[in-house]
C-alpha positions in Angstrom: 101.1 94.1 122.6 104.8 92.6 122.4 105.6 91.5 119.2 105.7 87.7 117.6 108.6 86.0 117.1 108.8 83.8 114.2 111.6 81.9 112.9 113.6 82.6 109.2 113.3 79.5 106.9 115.4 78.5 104.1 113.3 78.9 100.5 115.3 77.1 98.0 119.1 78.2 97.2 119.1 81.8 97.6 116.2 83.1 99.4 114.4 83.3 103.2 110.7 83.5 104.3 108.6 84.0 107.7 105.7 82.1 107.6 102.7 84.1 108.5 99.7 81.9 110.6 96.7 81.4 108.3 94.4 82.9 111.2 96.0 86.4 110.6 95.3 86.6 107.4 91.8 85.5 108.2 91.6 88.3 110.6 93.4 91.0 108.4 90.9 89.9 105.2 87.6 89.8 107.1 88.2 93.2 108.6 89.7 94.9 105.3 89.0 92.6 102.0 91.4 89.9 100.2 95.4 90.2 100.6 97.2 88.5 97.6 100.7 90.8 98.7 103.1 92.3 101.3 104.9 95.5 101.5 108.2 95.3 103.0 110.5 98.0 104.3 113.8 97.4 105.4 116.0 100.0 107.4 116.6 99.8 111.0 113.9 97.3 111.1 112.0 95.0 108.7 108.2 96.0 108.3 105.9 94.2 106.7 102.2 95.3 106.0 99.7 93.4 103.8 98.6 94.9 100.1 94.5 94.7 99.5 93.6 93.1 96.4 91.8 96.2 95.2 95.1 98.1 95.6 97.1 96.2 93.3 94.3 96.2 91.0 95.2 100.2 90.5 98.9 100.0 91.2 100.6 99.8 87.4 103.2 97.4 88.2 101.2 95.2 89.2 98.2 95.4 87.7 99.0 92.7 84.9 100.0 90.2 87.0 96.3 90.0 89.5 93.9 87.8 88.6 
């Protein structure tokens, strides 16, 4: 599978985003459960892998914050 390219977008003054298609998600959430974040890692490359909402539910950073 060759990877996607997507294009960098401004977000406000001082930040960036990729915008990730809807249908992804979709896929990613009917296979696995709700998403509500992303992991990124950033070295020689930037990874990004989606967080299940269960997870976050048990991490304790975060765990205030879900809903």
């Amino acid at each position: 599978m060759s990877p996607l390219v997507k294009k960098i977008i401004d977000v406000g003054k001082t930040s960036k985003g990729v915008i990730i298609p809807h249908a992804w998600l979709d896929f990613l959430e009917d296979k696995y459960g709700s998403i509500d974040a992303v992991s990124m890692e950033v070295s020689d490359k930037l990874v990004i892998r989606p967080i299940l909402k269960e997870a976050l539910k048990n991490h304790p950073k975060t765990s205030q914050t879900i809903t």
